[in-house]
C-alpha positions in Angstrom: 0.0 0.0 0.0 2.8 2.7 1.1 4.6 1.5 -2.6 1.6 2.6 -4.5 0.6 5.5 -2.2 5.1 6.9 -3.1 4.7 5.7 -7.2 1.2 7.8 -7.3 3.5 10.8 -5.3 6.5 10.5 -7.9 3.6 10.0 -11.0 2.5 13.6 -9.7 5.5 15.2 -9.2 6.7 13.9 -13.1 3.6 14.9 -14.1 3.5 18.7 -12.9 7.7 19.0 -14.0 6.8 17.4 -17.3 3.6 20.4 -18.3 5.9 22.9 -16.3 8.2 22.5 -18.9 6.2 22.5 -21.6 4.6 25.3 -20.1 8.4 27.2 -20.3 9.1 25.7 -23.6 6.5 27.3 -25.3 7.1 30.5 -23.9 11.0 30.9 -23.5 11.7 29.0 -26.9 10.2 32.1 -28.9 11.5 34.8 -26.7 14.4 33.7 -27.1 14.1 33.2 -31.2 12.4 36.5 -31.3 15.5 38.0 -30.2 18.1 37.1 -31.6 19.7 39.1 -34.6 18.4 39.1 -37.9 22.0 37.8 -39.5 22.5 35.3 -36.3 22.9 32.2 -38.7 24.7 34.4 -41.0 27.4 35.6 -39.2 30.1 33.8 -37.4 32.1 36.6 -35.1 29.1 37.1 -33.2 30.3 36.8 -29.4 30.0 40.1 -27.4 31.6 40.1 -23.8 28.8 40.0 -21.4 31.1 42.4 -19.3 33.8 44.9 -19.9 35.4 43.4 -16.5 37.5 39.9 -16.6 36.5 38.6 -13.7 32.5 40.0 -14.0 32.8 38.4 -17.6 34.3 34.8 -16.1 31.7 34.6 -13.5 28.8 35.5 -15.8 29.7 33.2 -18.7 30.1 30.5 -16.0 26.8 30.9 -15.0 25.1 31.2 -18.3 27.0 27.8 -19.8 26.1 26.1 -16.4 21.9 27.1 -16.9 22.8 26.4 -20.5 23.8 22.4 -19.0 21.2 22.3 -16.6 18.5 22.8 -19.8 20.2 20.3 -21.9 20.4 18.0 -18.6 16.2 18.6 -18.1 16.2 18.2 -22.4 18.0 15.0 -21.9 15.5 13.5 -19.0 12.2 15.0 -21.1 12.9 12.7 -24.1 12.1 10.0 -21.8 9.3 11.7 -19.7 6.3 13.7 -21.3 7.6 17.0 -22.1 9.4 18.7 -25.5 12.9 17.1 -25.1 14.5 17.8 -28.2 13.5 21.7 -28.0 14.4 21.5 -24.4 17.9 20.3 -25.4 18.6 22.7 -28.4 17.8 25.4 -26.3 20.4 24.8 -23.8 23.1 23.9 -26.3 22.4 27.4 -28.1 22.8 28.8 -24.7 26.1 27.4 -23.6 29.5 28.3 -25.6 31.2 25.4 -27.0 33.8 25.1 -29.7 32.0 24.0 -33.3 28.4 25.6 -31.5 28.3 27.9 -35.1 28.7 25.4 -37.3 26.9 22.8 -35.4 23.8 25.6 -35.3 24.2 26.1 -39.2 23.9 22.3 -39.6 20.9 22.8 -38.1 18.9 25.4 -39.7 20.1 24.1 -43.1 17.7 21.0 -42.6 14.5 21.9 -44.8 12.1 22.4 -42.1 14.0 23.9 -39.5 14.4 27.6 -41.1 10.8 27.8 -42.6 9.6 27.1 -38.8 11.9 29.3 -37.3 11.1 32.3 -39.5 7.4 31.5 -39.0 7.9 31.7 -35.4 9.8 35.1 -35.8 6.9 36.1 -38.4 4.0 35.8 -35.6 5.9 38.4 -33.2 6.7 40.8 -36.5 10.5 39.8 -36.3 11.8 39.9 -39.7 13.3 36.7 -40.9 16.5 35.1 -40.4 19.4 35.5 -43.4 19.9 32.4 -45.1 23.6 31.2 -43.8 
């Protein structure tokens, strides 16, 4: 009886994360898109220090690429629990700086779905559309 009474408690909890995260998906996903420059997939010197300091520049890029692994950590678990795990995970891997991240992002949008859908997103906010990379 207390086994069933803890899977129901854990079936809840799963539950609730996995709509929270839809929930965030669907708003953070084009927020993010939205916002990004028009020549984004276009151009590949695009890094700007988040900080003129070092040290204020170190700690802030820390903390970006470590939320950056915690989404693609939650990405990774959603694929196996209800939830959008594949947006999830390209989300944090477009947050977090990595060597190849342009290339592996042009890979991307090349597919022949990916940029129609994206510019379609940016369309509905009145964004113009991406450049073709």
């Amino acid at each position: 009886m207390r086994t069933l009474a803890y899977a129901e408690a854990h079936a809840v909890v799963l539950t609730a994360g996995s709509l929270a995260m839809f929930c965030a998906t669907l708003i953070v996903f084009p927020f993010i898109l939205v916002r990004l420059p028009q020549r984004y997939f276009a151009e590949e010197n695009r890094p700007r220090p988040l900080s003129r300091h070092p040290l204020v520049h170190w700690i802030l890029m820390s903390l970006k690429n470590l939320l950056g692994l915690l989404i693609v950590i939650v990405g990774f678990l959603l694929f196996f629990l209800p939830g959008q795990g594949l947006l999830t995970l390209i989300i944090g891997l477009t947050i977090m700086n990595y060597p190849g991240k342009f290339h592996a992002e042009r890979w991307l949008v090349r597919r022949p779905r990916v940029m129609p859908a994206l510019n379609w997103i940016r369309a509905r906010f009145d964004a113009p559309p991406f450049e073709d990379p």
